[in-house]
C-alpha positions in Angstrom: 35.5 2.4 22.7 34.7 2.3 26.2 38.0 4.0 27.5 38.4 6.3 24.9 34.9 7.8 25.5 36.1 7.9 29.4 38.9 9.6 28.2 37.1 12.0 25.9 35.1 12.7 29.1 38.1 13.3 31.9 40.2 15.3 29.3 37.4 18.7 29.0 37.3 18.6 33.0 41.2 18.7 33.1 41.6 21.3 30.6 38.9 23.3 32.7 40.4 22.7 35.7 44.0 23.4 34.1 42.8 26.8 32.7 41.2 28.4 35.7 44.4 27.8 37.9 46.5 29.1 35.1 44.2 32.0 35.1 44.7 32.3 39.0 48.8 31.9 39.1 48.8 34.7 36.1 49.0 37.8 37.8 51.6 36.3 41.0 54.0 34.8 38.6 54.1 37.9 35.9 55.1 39.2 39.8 57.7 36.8 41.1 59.3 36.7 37.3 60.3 33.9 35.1 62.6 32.0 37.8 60.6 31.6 40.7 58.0 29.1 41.6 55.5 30.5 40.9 56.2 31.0 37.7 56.2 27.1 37.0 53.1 26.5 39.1 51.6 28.8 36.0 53.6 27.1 33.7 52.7 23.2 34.9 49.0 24.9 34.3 49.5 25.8 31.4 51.2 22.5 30.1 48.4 20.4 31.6 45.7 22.2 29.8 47.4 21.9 26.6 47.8 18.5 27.0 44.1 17.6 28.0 43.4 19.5 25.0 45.5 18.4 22.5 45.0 14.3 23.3 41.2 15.3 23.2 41.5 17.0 19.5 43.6 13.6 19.1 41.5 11.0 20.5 38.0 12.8 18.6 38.5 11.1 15.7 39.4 8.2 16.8 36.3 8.1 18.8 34.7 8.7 15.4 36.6 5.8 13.9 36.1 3.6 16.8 31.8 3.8 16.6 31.9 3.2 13.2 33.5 0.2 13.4 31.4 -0.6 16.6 28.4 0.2 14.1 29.3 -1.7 11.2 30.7 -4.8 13.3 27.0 -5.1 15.1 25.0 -4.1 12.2 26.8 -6.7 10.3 26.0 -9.3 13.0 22.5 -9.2 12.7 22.6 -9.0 9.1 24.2 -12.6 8.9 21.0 -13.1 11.6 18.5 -11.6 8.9 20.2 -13.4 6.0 20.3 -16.8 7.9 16.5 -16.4 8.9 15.9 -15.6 5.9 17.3 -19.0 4.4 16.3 -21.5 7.0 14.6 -24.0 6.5 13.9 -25.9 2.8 10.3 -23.6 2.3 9.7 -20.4 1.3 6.6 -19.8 3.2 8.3 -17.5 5.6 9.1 -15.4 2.7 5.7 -15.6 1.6 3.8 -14.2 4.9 3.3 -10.5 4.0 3.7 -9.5 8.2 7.1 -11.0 7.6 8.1 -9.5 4.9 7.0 -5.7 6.3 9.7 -7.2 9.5 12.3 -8.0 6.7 11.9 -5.0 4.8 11.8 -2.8 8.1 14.9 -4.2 9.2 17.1 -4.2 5.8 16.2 -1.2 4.9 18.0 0.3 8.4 20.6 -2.2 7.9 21.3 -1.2 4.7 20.9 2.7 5.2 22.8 2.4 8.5 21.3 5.9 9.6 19.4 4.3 12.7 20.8 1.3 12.5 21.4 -1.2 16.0 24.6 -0.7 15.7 24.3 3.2 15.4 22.4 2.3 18.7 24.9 1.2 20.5 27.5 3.2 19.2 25.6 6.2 20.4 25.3 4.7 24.1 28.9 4.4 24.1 28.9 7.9 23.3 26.9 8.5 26.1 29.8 7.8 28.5 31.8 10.6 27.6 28.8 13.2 28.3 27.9 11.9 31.3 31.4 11.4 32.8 31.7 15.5 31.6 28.6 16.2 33.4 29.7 14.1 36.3 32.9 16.0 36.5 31.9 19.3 36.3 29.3 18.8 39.1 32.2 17.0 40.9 34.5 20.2 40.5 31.5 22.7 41.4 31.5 20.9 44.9 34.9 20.3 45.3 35.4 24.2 44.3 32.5 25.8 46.2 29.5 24.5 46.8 27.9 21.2 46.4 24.4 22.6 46.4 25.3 24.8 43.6 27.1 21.3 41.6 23.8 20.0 42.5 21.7 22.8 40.8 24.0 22.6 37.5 23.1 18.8 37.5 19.6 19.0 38.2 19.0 22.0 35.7 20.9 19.7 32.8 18.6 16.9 34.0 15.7 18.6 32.9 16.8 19.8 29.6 17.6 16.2 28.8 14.2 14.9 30.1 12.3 17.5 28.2 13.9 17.0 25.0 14.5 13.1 25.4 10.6 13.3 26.0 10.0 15.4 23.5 12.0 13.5 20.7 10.5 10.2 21.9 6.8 11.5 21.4 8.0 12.6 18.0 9.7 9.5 16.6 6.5 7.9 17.3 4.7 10.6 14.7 6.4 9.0 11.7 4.8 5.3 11.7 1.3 6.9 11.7 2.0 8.7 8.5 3.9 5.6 6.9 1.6 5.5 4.2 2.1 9.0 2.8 6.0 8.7 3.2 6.4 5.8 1.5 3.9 7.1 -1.6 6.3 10.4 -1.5 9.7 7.5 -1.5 7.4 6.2 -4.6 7.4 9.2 -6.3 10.9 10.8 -5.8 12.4 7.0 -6.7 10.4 7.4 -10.2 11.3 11.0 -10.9 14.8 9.6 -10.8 14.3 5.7 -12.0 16.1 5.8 -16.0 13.8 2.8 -16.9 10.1 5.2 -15.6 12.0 8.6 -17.8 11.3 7.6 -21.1 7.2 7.2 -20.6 7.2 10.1 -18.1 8.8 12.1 -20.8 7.2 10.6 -23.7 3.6 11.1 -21.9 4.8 14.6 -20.6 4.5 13.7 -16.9 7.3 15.5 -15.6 4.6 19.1 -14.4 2.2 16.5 -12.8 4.7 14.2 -11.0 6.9 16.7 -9.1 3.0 18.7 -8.2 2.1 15.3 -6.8 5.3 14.5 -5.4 5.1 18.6 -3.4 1.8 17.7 -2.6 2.1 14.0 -0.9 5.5 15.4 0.5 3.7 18.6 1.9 1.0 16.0 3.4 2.9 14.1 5.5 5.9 16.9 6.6 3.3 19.7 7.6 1.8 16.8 10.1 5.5 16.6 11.1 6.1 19.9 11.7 3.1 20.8 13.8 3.6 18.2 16.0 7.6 19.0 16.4 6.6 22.4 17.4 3.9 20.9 20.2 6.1 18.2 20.9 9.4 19.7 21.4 9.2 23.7 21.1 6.6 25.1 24.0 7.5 21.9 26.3 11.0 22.5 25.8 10.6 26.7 26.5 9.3 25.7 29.7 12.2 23.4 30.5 14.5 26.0 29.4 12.3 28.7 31.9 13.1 26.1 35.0 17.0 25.7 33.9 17.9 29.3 33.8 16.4 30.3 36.7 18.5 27.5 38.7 21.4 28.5 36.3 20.8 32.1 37.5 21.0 31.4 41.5 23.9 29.1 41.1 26.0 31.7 39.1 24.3 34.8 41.7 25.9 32.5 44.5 28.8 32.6 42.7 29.6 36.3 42.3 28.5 36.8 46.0 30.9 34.6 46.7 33.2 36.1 44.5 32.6 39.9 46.2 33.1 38.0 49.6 37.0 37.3 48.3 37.1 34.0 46.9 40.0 33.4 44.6 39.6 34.0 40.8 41.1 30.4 40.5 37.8 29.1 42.5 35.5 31.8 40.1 36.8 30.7 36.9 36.3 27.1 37.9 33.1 27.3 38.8 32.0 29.8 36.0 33.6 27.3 33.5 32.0 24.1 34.9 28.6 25.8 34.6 28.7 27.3 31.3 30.0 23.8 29.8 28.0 21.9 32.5 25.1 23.5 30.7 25.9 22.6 27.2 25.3 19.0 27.8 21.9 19.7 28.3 21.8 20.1 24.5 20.8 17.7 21.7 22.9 15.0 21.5 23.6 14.4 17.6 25.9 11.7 17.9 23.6 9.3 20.1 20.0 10.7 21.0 17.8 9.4 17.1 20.4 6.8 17.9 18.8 5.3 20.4 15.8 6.0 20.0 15.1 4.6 16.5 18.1 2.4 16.2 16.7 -0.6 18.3 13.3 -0.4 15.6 15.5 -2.5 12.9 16.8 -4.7 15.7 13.2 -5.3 16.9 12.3 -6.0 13.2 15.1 -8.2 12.5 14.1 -10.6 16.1 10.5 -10.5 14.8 10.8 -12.2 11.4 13.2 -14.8 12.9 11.0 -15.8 15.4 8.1 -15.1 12.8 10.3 -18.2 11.0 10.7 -20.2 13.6 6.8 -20.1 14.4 6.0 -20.8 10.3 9.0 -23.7 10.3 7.2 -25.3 13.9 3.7 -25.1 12.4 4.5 -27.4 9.1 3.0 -30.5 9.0 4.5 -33.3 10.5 6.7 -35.2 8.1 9.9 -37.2 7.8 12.7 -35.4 7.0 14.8 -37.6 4.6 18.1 -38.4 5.3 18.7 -40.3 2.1 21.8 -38.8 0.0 21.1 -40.2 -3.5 17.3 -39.5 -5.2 16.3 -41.6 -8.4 16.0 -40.1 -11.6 12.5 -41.3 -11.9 12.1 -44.2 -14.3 8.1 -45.1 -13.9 5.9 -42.2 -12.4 5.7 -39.3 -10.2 2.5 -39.2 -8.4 0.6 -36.9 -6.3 -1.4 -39.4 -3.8 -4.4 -37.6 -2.1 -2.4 -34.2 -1.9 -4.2 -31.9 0.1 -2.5 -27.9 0.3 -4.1 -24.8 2.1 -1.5 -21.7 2.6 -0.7 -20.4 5.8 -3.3 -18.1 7.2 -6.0 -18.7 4.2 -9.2 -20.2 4.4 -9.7 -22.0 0.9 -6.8 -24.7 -0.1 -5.1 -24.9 -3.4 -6.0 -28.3 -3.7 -8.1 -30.9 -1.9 -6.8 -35.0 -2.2 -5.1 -34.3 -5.6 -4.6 -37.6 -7.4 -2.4 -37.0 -10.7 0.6 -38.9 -12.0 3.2 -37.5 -14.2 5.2 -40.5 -16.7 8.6 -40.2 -16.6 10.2 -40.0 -19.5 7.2 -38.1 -21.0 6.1 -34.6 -21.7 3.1 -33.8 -19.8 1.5 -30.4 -19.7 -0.6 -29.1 -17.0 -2.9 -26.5 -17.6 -6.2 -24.9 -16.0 -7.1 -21.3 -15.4 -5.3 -18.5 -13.3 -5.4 -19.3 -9.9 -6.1 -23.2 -10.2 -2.6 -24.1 -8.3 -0.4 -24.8 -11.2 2.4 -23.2 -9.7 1.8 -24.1 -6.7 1.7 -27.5 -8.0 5.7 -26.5 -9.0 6.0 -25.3 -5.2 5.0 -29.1 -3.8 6.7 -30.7 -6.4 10.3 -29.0 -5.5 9.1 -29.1 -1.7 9.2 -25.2 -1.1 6.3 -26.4 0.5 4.8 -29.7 1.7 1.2 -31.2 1.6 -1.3 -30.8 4.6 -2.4 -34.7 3.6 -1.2 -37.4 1.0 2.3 -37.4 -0.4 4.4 -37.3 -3.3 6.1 -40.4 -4.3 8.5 -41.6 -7.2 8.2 -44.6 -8.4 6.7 -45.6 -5.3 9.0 -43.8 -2.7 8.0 -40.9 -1.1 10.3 -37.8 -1.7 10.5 -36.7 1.6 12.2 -40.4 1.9 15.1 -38.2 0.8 17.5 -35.1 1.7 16.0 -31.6 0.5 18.8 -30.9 -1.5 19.4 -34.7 -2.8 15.6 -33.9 -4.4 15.7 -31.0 -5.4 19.3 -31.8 -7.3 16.7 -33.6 -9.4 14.5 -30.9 -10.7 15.1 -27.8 -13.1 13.0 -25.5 -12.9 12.2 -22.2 -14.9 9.7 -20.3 -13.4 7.4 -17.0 -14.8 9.7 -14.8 -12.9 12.9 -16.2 -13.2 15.9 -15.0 -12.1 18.0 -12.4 -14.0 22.2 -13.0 -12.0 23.6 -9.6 -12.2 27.0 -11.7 -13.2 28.2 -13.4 -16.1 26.6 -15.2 -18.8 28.6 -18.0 -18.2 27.5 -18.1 -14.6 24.0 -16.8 -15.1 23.8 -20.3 -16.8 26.4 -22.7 -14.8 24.0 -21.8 -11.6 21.7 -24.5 -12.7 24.5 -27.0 -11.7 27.0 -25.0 -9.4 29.5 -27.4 -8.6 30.0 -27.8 -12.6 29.6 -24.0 -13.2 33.0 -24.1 -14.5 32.4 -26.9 -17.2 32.7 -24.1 -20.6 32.2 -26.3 -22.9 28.8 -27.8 -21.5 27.4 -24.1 -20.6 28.2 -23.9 -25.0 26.1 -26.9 -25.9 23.3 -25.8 -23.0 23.7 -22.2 -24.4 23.4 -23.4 -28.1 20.7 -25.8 -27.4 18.8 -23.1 -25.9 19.2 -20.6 -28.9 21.1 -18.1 -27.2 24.9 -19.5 -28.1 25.2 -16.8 -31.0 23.8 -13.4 -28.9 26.1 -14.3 -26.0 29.2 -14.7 -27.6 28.4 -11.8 -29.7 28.5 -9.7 -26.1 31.8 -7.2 -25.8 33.5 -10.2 -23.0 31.5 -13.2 -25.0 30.2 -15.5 -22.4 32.3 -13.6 -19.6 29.9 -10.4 -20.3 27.8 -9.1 -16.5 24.2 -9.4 -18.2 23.7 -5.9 -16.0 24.2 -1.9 -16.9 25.4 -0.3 -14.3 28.8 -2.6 -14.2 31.7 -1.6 -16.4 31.6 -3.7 -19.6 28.5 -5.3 -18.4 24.9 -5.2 -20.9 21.8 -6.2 -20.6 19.7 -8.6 -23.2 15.6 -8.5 -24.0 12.8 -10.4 -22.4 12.9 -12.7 -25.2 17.2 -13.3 -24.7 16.9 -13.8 -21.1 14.1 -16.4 -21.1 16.6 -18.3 -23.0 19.7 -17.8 -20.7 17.5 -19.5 -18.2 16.2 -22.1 -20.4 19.6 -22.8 -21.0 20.4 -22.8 -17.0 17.7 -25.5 -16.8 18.8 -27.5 -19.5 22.6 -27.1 -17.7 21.3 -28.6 -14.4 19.2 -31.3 -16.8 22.5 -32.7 -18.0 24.3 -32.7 -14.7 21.9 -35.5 -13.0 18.5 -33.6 -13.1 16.1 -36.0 -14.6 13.0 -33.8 -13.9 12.2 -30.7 -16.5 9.6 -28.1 -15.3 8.6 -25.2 -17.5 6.4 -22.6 -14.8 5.0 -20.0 -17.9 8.3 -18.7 -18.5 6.4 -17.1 -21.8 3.2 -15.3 -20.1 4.4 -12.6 -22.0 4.8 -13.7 -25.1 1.4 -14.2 -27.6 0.3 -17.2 -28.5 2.6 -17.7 -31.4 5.9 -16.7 -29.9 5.0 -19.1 -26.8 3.7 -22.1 -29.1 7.2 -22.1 -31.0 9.2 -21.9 -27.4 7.2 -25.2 -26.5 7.7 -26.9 -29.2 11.6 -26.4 -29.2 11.3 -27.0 -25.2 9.8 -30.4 -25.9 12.6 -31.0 -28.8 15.0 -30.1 -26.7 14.0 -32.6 -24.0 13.0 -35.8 -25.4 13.1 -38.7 -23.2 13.4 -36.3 -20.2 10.6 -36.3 -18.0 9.3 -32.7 -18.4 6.1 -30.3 -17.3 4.7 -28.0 -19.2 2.8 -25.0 -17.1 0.3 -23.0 -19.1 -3.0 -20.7 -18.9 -3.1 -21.1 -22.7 -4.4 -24.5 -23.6 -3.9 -24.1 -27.7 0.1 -24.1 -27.0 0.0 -27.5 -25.1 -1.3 -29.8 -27.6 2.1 -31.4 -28.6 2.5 -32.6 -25.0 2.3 -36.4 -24.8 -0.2 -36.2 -21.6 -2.7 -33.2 -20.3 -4.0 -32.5 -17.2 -6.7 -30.0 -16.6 -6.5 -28.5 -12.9 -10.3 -27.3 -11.7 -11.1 -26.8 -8.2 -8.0 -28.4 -6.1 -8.4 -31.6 -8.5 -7.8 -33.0 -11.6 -10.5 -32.1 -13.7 -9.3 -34.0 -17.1 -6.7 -36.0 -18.3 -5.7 -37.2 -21.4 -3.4 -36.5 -24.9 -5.0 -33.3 -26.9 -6.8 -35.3 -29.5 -8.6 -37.4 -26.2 -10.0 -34.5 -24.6 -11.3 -32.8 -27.9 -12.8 -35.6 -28.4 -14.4 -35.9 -25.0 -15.7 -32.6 -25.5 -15.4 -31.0 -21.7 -14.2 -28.1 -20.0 -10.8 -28.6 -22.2 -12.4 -28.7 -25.5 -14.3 -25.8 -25.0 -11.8 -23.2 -23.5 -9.0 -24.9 -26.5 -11.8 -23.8 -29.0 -12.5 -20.3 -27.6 -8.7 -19.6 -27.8 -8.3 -20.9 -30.9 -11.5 -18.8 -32.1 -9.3 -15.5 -31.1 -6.3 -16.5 -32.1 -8.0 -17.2 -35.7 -9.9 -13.7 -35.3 -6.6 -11.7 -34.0 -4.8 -13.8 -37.4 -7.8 -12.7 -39.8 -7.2 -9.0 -38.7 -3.2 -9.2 -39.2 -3.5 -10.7 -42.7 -3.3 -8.0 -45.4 -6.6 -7.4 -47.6 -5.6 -9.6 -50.2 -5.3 -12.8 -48.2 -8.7 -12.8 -47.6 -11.9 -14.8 -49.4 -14.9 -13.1 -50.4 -16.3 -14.9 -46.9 -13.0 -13.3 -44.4 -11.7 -16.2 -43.6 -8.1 -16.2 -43.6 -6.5 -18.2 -46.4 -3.9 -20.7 -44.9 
């Protein structure tokens, strides 16, 4: 890259240089005639300009084809940095931290793009080479030719056109994160005027007048901003600039003709006339490197400041032993949560304050409590995304971080509330529960049939080998109510490839009560004599779980079987009966007239 831009840079000086001597030796060899000397001084002239120009038409797009691949091959290195950031460590808290993921986003989104990307960056510096050996070489030929004052003046007048507009275009680039707000409400908007999922509601609920008005109107707001302060940025400063450079243009190329009336050669003239006029071009904007460089390194800062945002989060964990142990017991007695204390990074008020709770193995047990009272984050502990401030988590009397990461976590299924959706096969959307068997068909089958999804798979154009996405050839897509059981099904794959631990994060928020009370029960069919957790907000859909706990205020609030805590009449008992008293009220207004008693209740 570097010599072809050095090359690119020598080659417009030759051809210069080539075509004012031809220009020179014309009217002696026309003289002389085709034989003489002079004639093939002209015609070495004439040969060496062609040259320089026809290896520089040559050599262009290879330059071209050379910074792209210097683009891509750097961009691509510090997206393998971003990606790797991005999965170190055995946490997700980086990923978590919304000032690291504005750094990850920032930084992607460049990458991806690859408009102002790093690489784009240094691609354009390298570009910079072939201007500035130009601008070197027509200064070089000025002096050589006439007067080194005058190759001064030529450099000094491009000097300040570049200053002026580097300036200029600095100052401005700093304009757009001020209005980052409004451009990424008008992204919003022109994403959603085009988004096929947002065109059936903007049609149905005739949006399409008021969304492109709001879209002109949030575009206008943040461009017009833009525009003004272009125009004071880069317009008047870069008249005056212009004002300076002409005037030095103007003595230089006055010296010349005086020279020129004084008898100097037209060889020497047409040099130095041509080294001006393209000495001044590179004063110009410089498409190919000057947003380049300016905004190019803003992805590259982005992509250094999560890492190191990762490394700080990863240093600032508690203190713990890291496990080294391959092998991690499916548990036979208990898992327990002993004195568990959890606060998140950079909040105030922890999740949960010397937790004591202990989950049977081989038993169903649900855990239930209000939005917001760590259930999940319960999940998070237990599959050590995370780890406890205080106390630990042991099974059957070993503490898990005894053992590897993955070891552990090899252990545990898990389908969470927003689980996954593989834009690949149905066969592999489910072998990823266990990917070293994802190849075992007949065991993705059972899990697929056990889960209630063997029939709509196979009924897919490619069976089991369908994409479960649109937008790829052959591929389709299934409902809320399909895909929950795809990844039921992926859990139950890993459950019967050495998992021993079944957790169920409301997978079914979505669902009403009855949908979700019949996906619980068949969960809990499915996995008898598994030891299995049962997340829920709704407490009347939990009741044919062999243990409850009730999470309140970082701590277990109640514990017991359903019939237990009815009986003991607390905070579990009342919020059961309140949901029960709506879902009987939301029945009683479903049931036709005719199903009713004279008193409205609903006759069973």
């Amino acid at each position: 890259m570097i010599v072809t831009n050095v090359l690119l840079g020598v080659l417009p000086v030759v051809f210069v240089v080539g075509t004012s001597v031809l220009l020179g030796r014309v009217s002696a060899a026309v003289a002389a005639g085709t034989a003489s000397a002079e004639w093939s001084a002209m015609a070495t002239a004439f040969l060496a300009a062609s040259a320089a120009f026809s290896v520089q038409q040559a050599l262009a797009p290879v330059q071209n084809a050379l910074g792209e691949l210097v683009a891509r091959r750097i961009d691509g290195r510090i997206f393998d940095r971003l990606i790797a950031a991005a999965l170190r460590g055995p946490g997700i808290g980086p990923l978590e931290d919304q000032r690291l993921l504005s750094h990850l986003s920032e930084a992607g989104s460049e990458l991806e793009q690859g408009v102002h990307s790093p690489g784009r960056a240094c691609a354009g510096l390298l570009h910079l080479i072939t201007r500035s050996v130009q601008l070197a070489g027509y200064v070089a030929v000025i002096g050589l030719a006439f007067s080194w004052w005058a190759g001064l003046g030529l450099l000094v007048a491009v000097m300040a056109f570049r200053y002026g507009l580097r300036r200029g275009l600095r100052a401005y680039a700093e304009v757009f994160p001020r209005l980052a707000a409004e451009r990424r409400e008008s992204r919003y908007l022109r994403g959603l005027a085009m988004d096929a999922t947002a065109a059936k509601e903007i049609r149905v609920f005739g949006l399409m007048k008021w969304l492109l008005a709001r879209y002109r109107k949030v575009y206008l707001g943040w461009i017009m901003p833009v525009w003004r302060e272009r125009r004071r940025l880069l317009l008047w400063p870069y008249l005056r600039y212009t004002v300076f450079g002409l005037l030095v243009t103007m003595a230089v190329l006055a010296s010349v003709a005086a020279a020129g009336a004084r008898g100097a050669t037209l060889t020497s003239l047409a040099l130095v006339c041509q080294a001006v006029l393209n000495g001044l071009r590179l004063g110009e904007f410089y498409p190919e490197a000057d947003m380049q460089t300016l905004l190019g390194m803003n992805a590259f800062r982005a992509a250094r400041d999560f890492e190191q945002g990762v490394a700080e989060h990863l240093a600032a964990e508690p203190a713990a032993p890291r496990g080294q142990l391959a092998e991690a017991p499916v548990p036979r007695g208990e898992i327990r949560f002993d004195g568990v204390s959890f606060r998140y990074p950079g909040r105030e008020r922890p999740v949960f304050d010397d937790l004591r709770l202990r989950l049977p193995a081989g038993k169903c047990t649900a855990i239930v409590g209000l939005n917001g009272a760590g259930k999940t984050t319960l999940v998070k502990l237990l599959t050590r995304l995370y780890e406890p401030d205080t106390g630990m988590i042991t099974v059957d009397g070993a503490d898990v971080r005894s053992f590897a990461v993955d070891a552990w976590r090899a252990r545990v299924a898990v389908v969470f509330q927003d689980f996954n959706r593989y834009e690949v096969s149905a066969a592999d959307n489910i072998g990823f529960g266990a990917a070293p068997h994802a190849g075992d068909r007949e065991e993705i089958r059972v899990a697929a049939k056990d889960a209630g999804v063997l029939d709509v798979l196979e009924a897919l154009p490619q069976g089991l080998d369908t994409p479960l996405v649109r937008h790829v050839t052959g591929g389709t897509d299934l409902s809320g109510g399909q895909w929950q059981r795809v990844a039921l099904a992926r859990a139950l794959f890993r459950l019967r490839h050495g998992g021993g631990i079944l957790v169920l994060d409301e997978p079914t928020a979505s669902l009403d009560v009855r949908a979700e009370a019949r996906f619980f029960d068949e969960f809990i069919r499915l996995t008898s004599g598994a030891t299995t957790i049962l997340i829920s907000h709704r407490f009347s859909t939990v009741r044919h779980a062999d243990h409850i706990v009730v999470l309140a205020d970082g701590r277990v609030g109640e514990a017991g079987s359903h019939e237990e805590l009815l009986r003991d009449g607390g905070r579990y008992a009342d919020l059961f009966r309140l949901q029960a008293a709506r879902f009987t009220e939301h029945r009683a207004s479903e049931a036709p007239a005719g199903a009713r008693s004279g008193g409205g209740q609903v006759i069973p």
